[in-house]
MARLUMMAR-36259 format. One record per atom (N, C-alpha, C, O, CB): residue number from 1; residue in one letter; x, y, z. Coordinates in steps of 0.1 Angstrom, whole numbers. Glycine has a CB too. Example, Ala and Ser with C-alpha at 12.3 -4.5 7.8 and 13.67 -1.06 7.14 Angstrom:
   nunu   keza      xx      yy      zz
      1      a     132     -57      78
      1      a     123     -45      78
      1      a     132     -33      78
      1      a     142     -33      85
      1      a     113     -45      90
      2      s     128     -22      71
      2      s     137     -11      71
      2      s     129       0      79
      2      s     134      11      80
      2      s     141      -6      57
***
This chain:
   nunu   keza      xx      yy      zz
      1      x       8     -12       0
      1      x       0       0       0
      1      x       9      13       0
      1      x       6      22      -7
      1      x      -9       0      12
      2      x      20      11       9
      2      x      26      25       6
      2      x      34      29      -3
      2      x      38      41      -5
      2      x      32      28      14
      3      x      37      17     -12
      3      x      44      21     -27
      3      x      38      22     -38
      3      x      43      23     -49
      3      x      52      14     -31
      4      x      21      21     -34
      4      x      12      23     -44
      4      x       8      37     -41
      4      x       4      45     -50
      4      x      -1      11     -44
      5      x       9      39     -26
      5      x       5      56     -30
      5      x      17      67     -30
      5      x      14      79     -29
      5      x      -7      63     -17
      6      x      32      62     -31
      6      x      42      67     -31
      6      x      45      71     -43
      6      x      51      82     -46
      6      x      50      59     -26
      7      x      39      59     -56
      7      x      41      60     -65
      7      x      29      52     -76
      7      x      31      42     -81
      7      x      52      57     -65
      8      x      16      61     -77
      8      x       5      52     -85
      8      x       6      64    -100
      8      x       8      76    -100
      8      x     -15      51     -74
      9      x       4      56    -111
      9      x       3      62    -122
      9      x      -8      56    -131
      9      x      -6      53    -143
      9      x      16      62    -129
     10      x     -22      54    -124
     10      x     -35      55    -121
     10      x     -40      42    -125
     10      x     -32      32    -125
     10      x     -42      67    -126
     11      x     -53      40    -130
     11      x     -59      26    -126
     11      x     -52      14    -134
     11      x     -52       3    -130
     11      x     -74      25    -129
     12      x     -43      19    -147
     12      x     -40       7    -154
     12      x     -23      -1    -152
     12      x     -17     -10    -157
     12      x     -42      11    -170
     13      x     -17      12    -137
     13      x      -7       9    -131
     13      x      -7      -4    -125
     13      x     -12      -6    -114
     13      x      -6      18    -122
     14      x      -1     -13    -131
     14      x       4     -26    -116
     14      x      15     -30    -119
     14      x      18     -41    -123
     14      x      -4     -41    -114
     15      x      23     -19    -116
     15      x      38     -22    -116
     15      x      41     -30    -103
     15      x      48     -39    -103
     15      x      47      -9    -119
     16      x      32     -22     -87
     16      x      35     -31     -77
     16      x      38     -50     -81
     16      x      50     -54     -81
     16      x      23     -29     -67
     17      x      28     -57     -83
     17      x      27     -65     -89
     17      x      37     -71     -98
     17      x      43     -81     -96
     17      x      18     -62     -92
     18      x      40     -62    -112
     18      x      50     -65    -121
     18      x      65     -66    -110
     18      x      72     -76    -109
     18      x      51     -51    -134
     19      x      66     -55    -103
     19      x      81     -55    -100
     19      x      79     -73     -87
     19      x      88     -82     -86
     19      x      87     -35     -90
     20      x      65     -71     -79
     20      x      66     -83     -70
     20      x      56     -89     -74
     20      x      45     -84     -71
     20      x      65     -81     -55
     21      x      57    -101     -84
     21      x      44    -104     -87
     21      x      46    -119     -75
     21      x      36    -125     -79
     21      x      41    -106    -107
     22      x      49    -123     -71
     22      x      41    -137     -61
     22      x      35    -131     -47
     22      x      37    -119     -44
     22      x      55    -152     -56
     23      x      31    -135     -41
     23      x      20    -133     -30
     23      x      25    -146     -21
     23      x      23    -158     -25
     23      x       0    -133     -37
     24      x      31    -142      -9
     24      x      33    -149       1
     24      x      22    -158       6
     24      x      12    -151       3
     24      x      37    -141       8
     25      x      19    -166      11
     25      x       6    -173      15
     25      x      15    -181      25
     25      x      27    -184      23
     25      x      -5    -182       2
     26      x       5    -184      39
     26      x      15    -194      47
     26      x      20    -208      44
     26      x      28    -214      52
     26      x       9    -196      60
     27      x      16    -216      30
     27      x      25    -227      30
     27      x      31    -225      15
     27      x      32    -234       6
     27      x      17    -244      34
     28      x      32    -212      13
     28      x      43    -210      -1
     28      x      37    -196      -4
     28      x      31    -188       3
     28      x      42    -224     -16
     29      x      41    -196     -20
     29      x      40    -185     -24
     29      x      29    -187     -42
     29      x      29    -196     -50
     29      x      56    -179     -24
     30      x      23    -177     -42
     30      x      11    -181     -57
     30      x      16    -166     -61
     30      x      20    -156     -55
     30      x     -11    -183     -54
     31      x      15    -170     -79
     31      x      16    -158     -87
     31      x       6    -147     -87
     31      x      -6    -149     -91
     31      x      16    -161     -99
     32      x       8    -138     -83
     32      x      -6    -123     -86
     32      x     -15    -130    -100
     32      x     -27    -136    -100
     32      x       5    -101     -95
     33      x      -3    -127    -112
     33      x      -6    -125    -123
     33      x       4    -139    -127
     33      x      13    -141    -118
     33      x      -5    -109    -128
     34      x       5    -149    -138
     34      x      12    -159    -143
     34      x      18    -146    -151
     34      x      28    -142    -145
     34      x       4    -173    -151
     35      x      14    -139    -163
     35      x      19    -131    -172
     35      x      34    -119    -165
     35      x      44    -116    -170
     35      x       5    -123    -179
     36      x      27    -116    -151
     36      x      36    -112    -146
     36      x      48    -114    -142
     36      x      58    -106    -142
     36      x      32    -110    -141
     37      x      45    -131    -136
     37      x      58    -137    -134
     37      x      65    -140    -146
     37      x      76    -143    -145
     37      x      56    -150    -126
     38      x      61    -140    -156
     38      x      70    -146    -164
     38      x      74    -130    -173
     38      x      81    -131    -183
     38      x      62    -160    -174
     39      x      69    -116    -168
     39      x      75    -105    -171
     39      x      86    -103    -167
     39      x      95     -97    -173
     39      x      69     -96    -169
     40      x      87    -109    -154
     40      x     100    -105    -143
     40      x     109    -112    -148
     40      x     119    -107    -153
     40      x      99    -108    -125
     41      x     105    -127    -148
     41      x     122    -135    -154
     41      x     128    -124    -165
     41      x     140    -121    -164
     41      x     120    -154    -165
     42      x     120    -120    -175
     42      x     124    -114    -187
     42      x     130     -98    -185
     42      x     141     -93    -190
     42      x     110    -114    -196
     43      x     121     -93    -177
     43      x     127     -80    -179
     43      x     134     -76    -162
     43      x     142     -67    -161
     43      x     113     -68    -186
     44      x     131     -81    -153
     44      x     136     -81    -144
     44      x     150     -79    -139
     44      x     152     -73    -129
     44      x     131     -86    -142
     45      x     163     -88    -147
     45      x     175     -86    -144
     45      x     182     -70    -153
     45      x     191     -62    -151
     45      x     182    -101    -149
     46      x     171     -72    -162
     46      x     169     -54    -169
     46      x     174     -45    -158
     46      x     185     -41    -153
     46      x     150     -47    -172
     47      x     160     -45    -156
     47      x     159     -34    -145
     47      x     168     -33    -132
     47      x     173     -23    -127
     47      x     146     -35    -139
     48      x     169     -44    -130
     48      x     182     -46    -111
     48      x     195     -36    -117
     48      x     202     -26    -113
     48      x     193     -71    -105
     49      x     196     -43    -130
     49      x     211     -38    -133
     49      x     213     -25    -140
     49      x     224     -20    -144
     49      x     219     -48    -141
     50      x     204     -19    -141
     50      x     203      -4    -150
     50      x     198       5    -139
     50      x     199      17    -143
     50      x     192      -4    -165
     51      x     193       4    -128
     51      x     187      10    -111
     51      x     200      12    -104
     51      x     200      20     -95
     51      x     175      -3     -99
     52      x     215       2    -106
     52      x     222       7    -101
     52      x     226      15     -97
     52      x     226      18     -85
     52      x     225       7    -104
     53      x     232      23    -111
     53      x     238      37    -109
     53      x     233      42    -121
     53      x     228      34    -130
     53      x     255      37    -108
     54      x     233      55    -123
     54      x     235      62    -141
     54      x     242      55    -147
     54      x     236      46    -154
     54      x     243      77    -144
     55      x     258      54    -147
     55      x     267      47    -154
     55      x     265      35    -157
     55      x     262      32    -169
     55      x     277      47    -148
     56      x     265      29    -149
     56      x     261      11    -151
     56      x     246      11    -161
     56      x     245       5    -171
     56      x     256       2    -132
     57      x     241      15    -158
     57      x     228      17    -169
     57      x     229      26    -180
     57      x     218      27    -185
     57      x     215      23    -164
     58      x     236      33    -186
     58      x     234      34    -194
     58      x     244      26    -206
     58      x     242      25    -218
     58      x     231      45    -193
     59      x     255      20    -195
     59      x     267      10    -198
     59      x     257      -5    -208
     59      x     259     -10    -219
     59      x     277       3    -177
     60      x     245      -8    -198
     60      x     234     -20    -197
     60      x     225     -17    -213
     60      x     221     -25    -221
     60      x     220     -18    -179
     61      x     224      -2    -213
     61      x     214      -2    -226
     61      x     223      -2    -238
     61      x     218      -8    -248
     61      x     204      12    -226
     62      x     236       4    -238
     62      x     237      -2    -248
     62      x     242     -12    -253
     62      x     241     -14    -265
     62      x     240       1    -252
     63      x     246     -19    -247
     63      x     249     -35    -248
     63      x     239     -47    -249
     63      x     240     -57    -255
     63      x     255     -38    -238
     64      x     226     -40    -239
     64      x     212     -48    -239
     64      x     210     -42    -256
     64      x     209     -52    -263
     64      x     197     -41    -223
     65      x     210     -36    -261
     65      x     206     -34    -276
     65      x     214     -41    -286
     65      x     209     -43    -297
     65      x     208     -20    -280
     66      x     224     -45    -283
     66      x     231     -55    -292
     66      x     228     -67    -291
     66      x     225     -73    -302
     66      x     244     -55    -292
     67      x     228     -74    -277
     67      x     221     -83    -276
     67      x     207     -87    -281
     67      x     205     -99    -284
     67      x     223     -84    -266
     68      x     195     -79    -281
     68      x     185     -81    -284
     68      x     184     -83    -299
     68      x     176     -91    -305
     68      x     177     -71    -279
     69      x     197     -73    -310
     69      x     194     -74    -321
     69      x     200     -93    -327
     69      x     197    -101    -337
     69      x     200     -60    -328
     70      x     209     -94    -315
     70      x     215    -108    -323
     70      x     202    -118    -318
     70      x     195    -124    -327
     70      x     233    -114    -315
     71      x     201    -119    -306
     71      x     188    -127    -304
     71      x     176    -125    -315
     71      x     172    -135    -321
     71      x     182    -124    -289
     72      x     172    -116    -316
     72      x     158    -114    -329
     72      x     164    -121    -340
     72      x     159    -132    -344
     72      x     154     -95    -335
     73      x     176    -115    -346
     73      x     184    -121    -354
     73      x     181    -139    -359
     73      x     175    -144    -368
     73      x     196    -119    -348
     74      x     190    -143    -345
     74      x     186    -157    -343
     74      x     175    -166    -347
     74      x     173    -175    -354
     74      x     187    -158    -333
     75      x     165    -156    -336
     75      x     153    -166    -338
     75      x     146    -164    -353
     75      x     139    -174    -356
     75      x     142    -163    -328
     76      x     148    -151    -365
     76      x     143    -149    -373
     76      x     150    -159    -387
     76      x     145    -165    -396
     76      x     142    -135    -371
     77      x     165    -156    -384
     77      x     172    -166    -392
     77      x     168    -179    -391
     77      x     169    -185    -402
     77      x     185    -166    -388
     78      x     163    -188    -381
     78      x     157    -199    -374
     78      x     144    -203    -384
     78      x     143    -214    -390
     78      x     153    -194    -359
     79      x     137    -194    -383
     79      x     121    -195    -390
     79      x     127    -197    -406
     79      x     124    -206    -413
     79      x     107    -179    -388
     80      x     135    -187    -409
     80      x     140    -183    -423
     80      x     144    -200    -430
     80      x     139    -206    -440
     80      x     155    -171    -421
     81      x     152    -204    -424
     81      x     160    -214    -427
     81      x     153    -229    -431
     81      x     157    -238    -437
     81      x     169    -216    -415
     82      x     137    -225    -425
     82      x     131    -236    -422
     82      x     121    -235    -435
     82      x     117    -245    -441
     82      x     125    -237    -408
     83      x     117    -218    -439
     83      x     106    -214    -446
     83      x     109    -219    -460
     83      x     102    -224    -468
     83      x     105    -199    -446
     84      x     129    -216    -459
     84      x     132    -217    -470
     84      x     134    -203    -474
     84      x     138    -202    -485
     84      x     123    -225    -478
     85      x     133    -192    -468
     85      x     137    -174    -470
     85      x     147    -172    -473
     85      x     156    -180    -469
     85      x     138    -165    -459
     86      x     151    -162    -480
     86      x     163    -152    -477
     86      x     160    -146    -467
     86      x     151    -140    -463
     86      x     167    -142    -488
     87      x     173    -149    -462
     87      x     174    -136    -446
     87      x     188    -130    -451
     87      x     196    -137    -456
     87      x     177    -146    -425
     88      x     190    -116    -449
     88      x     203    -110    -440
     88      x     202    -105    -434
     88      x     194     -96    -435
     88      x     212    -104    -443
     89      x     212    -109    -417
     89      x     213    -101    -409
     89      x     223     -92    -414
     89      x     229     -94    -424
     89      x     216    -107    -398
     90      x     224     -77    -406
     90      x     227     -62    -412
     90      x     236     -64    -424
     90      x     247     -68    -427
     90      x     234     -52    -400
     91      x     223     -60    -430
     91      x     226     -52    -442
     91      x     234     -41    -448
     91      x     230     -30    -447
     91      x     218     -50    -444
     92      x     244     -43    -455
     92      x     252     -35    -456
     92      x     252     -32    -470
     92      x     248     -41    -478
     92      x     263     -38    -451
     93      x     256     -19    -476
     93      x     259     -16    -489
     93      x     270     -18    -493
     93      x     280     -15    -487
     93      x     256      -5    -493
     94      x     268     -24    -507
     94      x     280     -27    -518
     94      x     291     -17    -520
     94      x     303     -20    -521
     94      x     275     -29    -533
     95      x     285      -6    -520
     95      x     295       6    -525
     95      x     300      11    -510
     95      x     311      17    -510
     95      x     286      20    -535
     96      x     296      10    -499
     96      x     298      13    -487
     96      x     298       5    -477
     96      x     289       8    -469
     96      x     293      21    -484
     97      x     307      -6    -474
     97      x     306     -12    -462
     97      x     301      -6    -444
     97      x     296     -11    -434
     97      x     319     -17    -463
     98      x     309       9    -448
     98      x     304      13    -432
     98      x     288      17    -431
     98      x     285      23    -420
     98      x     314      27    -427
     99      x     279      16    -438
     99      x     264      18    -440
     99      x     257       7    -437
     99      x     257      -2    -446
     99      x     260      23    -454
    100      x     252       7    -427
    100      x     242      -4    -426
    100      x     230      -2    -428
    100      x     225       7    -421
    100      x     243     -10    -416
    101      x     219     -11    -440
    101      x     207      -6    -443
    101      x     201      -2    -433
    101      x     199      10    -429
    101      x     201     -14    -450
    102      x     196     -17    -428
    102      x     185     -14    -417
    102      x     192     -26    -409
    102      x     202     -31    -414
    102      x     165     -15    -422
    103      x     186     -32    -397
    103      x     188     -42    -392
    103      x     188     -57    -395
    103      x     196     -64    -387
    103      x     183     -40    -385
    104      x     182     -63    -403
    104      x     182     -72    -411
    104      x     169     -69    -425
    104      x     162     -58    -427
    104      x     180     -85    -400
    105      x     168     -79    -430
    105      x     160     -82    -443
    105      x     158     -95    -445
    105      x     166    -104    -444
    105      x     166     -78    -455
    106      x     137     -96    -448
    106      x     139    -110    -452
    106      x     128    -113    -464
    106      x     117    -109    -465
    106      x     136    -120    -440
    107      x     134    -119    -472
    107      x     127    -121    -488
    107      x     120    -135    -487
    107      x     125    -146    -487
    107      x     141    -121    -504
    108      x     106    -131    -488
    108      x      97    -145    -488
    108      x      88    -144    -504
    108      x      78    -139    -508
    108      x      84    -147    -472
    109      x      95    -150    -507
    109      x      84    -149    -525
    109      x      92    -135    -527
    109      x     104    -132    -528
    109      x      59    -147    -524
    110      x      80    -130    -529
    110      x      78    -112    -537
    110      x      79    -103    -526
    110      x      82     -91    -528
    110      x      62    -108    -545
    111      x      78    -108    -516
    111      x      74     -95    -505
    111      x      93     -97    -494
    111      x     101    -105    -490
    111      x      51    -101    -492
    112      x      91     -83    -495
    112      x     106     -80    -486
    112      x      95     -74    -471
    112      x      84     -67    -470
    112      x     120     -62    -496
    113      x     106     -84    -459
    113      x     102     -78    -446
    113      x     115     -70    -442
    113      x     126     -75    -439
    113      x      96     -89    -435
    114      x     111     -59    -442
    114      x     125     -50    -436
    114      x     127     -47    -426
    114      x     118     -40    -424
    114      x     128     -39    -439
    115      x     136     -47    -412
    115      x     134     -50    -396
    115      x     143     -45    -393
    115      x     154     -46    -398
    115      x     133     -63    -390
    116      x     139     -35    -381
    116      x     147     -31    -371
    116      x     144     -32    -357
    116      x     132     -31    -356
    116      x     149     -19    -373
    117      x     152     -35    -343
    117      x     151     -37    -336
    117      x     156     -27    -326
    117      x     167     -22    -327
    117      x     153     -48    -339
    118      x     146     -25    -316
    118      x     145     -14    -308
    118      x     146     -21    -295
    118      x     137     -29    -292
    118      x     133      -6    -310
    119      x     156     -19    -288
    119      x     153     -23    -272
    119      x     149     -16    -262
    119      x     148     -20    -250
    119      x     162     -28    -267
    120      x     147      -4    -266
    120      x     143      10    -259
    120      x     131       7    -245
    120      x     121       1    -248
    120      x     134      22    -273
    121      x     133      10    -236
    121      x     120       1    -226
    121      x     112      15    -221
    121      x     118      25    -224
    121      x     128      -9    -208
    122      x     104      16    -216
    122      x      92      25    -220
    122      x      87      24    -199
    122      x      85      14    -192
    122      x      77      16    -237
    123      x      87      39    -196
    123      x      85      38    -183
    123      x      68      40    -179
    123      x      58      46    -184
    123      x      95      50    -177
    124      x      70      30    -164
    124      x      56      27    -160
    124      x      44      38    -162
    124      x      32      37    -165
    124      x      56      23    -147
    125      x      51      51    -158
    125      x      45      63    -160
    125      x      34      67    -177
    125      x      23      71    -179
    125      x      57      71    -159
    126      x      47      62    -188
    126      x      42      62    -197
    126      x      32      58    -203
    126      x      23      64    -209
    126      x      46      60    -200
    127      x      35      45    -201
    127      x      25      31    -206
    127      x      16      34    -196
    127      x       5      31    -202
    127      x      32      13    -204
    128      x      13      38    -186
    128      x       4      36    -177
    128      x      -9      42    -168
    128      x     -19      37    -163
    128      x       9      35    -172
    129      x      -2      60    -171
    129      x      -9      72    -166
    129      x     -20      79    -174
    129      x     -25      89    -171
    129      x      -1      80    -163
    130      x     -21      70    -186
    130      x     -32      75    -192
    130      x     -33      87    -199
    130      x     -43      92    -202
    130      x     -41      75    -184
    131      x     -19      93    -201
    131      x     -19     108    -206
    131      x     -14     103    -220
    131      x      -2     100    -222
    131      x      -9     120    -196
    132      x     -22     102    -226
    132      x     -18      93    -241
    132      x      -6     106    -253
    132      x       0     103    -264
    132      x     -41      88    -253
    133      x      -5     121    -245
    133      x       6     131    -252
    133      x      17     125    -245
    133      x      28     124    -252
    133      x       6     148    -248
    134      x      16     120    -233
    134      x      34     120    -229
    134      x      34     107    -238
    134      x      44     105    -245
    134      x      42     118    -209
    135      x      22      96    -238
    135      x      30      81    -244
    135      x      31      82    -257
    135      x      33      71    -263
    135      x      23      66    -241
    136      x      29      95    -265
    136      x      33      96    -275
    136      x      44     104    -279
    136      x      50     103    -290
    136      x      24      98    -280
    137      x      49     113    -270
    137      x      63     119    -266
    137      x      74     109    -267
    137      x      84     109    -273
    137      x      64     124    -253
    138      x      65      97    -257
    138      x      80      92    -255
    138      x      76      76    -272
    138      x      84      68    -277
    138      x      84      82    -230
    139      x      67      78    -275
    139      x      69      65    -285
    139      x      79      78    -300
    139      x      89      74    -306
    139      x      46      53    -292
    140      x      76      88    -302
    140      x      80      95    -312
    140      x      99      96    -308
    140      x     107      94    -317
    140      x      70     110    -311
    141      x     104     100    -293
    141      x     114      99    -287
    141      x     123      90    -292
    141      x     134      92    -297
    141      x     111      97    -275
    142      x     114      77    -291
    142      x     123      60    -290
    142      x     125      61    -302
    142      x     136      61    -307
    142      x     114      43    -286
    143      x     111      61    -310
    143      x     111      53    -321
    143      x     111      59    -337
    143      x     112      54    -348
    143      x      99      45    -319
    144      x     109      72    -333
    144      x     111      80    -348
    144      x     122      89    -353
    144      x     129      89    -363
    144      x      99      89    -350
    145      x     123     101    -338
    145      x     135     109    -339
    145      x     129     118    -323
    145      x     119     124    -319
    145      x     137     119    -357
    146      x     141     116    -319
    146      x     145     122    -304
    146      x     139     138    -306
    146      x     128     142    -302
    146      x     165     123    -302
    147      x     150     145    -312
    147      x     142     158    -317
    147      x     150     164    -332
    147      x     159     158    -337
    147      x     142     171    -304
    148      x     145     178    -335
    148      x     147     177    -348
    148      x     159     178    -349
    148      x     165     183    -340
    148      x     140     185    -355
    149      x     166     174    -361
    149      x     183     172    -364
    149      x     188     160    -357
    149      x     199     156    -358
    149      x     192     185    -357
    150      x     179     156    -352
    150      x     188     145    -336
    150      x     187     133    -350
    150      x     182     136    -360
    150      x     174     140    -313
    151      x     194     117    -348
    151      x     194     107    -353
    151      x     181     103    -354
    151      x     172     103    -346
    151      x     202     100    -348
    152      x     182      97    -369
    152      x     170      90    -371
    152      x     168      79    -359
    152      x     178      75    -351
    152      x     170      83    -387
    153      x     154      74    -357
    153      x     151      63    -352
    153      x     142      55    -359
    153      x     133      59    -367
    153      x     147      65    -342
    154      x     144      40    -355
    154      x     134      31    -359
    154      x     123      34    -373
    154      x     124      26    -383
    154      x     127      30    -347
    155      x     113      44    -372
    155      x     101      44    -380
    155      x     112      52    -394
    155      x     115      47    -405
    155      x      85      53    -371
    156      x     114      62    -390
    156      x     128      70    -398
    156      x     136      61    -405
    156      x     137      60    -417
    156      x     138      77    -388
    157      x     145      54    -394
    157      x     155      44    -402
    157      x     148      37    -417
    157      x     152      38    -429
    157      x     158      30    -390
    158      x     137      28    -410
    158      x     131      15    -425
    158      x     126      25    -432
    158      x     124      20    -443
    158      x     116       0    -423
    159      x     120      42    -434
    159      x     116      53    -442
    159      x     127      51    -454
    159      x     125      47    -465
    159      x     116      68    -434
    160      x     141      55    -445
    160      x     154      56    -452
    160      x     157      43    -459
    160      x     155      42    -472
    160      x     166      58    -442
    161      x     162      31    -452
    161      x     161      18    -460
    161      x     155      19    -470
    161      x     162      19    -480
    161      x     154       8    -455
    162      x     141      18    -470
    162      x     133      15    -481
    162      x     140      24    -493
    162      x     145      19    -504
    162      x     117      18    -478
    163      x     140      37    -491
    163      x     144      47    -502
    163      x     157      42    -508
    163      x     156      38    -519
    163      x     147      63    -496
    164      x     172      42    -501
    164      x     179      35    -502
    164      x     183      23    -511
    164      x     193      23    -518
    164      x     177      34    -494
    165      x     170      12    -508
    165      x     171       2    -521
    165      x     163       3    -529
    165      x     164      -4    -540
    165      x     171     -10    -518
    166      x     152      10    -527
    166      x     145      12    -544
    166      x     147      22    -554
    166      x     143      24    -565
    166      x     129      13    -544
    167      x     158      32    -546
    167      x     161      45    -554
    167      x     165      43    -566
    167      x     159      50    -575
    167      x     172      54    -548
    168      x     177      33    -572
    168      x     185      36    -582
    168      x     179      18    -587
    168      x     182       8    -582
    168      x     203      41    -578
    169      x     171      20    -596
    169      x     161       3    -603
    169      x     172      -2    -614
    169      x     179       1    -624
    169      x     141       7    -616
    170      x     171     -12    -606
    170      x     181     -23    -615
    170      x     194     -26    -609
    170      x     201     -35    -613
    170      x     186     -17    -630
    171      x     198     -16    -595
    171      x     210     -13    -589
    171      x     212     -24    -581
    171      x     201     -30    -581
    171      x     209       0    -582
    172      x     220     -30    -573
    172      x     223     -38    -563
    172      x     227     -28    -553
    172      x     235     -19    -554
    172      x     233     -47    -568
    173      x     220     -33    -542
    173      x     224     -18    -530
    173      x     228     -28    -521
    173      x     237     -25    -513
    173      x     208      -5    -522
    174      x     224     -37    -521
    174      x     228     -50    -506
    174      x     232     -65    -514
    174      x     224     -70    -521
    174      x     209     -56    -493
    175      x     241     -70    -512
    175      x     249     -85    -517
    175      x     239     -95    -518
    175      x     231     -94    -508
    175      x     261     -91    -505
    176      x     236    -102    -525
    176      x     230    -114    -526
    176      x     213    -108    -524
    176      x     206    -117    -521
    176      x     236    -126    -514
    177      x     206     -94    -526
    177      x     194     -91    -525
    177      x     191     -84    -542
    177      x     194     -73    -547
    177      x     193     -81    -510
    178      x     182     -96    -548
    178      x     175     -93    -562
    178      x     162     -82    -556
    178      x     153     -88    -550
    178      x     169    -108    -570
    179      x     161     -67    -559
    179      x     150     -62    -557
    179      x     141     -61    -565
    179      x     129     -60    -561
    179      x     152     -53    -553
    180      x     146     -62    -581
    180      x     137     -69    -590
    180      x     129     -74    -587
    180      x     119     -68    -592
    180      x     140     -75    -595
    181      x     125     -85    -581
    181      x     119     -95    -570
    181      x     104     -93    -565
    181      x      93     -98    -565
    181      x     127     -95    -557
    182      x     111     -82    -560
    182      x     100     -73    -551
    182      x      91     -66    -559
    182      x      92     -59    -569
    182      x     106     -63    -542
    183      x      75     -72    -545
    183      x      65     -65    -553
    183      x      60     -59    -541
    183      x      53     -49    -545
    183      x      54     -73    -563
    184      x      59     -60    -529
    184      x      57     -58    -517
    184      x      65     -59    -506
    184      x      70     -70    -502
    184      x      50     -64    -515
    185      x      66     -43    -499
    185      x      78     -42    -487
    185      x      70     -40    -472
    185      x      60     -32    -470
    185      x      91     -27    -491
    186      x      76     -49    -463
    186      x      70     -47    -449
    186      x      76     -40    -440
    186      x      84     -47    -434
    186      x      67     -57    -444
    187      x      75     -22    -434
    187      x      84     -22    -432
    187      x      83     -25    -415
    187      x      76     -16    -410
    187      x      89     -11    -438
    188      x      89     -37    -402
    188      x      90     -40    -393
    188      x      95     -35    -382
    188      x     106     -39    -380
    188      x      91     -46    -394
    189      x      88     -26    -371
    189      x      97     -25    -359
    189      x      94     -37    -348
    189      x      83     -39    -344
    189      x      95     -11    -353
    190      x     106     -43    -343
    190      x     107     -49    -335
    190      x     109     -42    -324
    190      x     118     -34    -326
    190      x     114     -55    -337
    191      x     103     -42    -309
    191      x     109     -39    -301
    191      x     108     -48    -285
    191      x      98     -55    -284
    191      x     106     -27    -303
    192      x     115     -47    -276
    192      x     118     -54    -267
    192      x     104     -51    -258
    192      x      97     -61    -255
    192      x     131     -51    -261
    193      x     101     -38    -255
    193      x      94     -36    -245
    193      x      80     -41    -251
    193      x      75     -38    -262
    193      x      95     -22    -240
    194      x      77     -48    -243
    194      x      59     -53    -245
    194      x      51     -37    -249
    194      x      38     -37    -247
    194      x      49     -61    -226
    195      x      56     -26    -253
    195      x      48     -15    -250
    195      x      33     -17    -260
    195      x      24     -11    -255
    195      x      58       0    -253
    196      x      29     -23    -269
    196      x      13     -28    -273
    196      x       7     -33    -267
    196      x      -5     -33    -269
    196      x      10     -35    -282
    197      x      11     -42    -253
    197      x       0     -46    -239
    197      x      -3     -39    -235
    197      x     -14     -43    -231
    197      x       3     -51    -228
    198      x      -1     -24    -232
    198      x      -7     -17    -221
    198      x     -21      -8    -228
    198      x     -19      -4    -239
    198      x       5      -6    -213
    199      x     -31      -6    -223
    199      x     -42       4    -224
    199      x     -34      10    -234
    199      x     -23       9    -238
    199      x     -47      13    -212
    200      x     -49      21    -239
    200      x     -40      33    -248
    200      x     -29      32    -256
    200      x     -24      41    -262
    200      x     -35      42    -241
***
C-alpha cells in the first residue's frame, strides 16, 4: 500500500505487482498474475542492473541493444532457414561497407520484410498514466526521432532503408538481395518492450 500511493500512475498501473508479482501465503507462495511472473524472469535482471547507478545503466542499454538485435536475429534466421527465406542479418551496402541498411532483411516470395530492432524500454508512467501526449512523446522519442536534427530512429530508419534500395532500379544496394523481386515491402519495428500490452 505505501508504494502504491508513493508511486501510483493510475488505474492501469500494476507495476507493484510487475516488480513483486508472487503473493506470500502461509505454506508457499502463488503468482498475482502468471503473465507477470513470467514479465519479471524477462525483464527483471533489466531493471536490477540499470537502477544501479546512471553509469552502469546506461553501460546495460547499450549493450542490452546489441544483444536483443542478435537474439531477434537468431530466432528470425531460425524460421527463415526452415521457410526456405532469404534472410540477412545487417545489411550493408556494396558501395559502402560502413552503412548499414536497416537491421536485417527478409525475402519470402515477392514480398521484402525489412526490420529493425528497438530495445528501448518505456517507463511505467508512460505506458500507464493514461496521458496518451506524454506516451506519444516518448513512443516518437524511441522510435522515430529524439528531436529535430537529432538521429533518425526506428520508423525513420526503414523510411530511409526503403528509399535506399528502391532509389536507383536495376541497382544492387545489398549483396545477394535481387529487388527486382519485389512487389511488396513490410516495413517492421521490433521492439523489446511489450509496450502494445498496455491500455491506450
Amino acid at each position: 500500500a505505501e508504494r502504491i500511493h508513493r508511486r501510483d500512475f493510475g488505474a492501469n498501473d500494476f507495476t507493484v505487482f510487475r516488480d513483486k508479482p508472487l503473493l506470500v501465503e502461509k505454506y508457499g507462495m502463488l503468482p498475482a498474475d502468471v503473465l507477470f511472473l513470467l514479465e519479471k524472469f524477462s525483464s527483471g535482471p533489466y531493471w536490477t542492473v540499470n537502477n544501479i547507478n546512471r553509469k552502469i545503466g546506461n553501460r546495460l542499454r547499450r549493450f542490452w541493444g546489441r544483444v536483443f538485435e542478435s537474439y531477434a536475429n537468431e530466432q528470425v534466421a531460425e524460421a527463415a532457414r526452415q521457410s526456405g527465406a532469404l534472410f540477412i542479418s545487417d545489411p550493408r551496402r556494396v558501395d559502402n561497407a560502413s552503412v548499414q541498411v536497416c537491421d536485417a532483411l527478409l525475402l519470402e516470395g515477392d514480398a521484402l520484410i525489412m526490420l529493425e530492432y528497438k530495445s528501448s524500454m518505456f517507463s511505467a508512467e508512460a505506458k500507464y498514466s493514461g496521458d496518451h501526449l506524454g506516451l506519444l512523446g516518448q513512443i516518437e522519442q524511441k522510435f522515430v526521432r529524439e528531436f529535430e536534427g537529432a538521429k533518425k530512429k526506428g520508423v525513420e530508419q526503414l523510411a530511409d532503408a526503403i528509399k535506399q534500395l528502391f532509389a536507383g532500379s536495376g541497382k544492387t544496394v545489398v549483396k545477394g538481395l535481387d529487388t527486382s523481386l519485389v512487389r511488396t515491402v513490410y516495413p517492421l519495428l521490433v521492439t523489446l518492450d511489450d509496450l502494445g500490452g498496455g491500455l491506450l
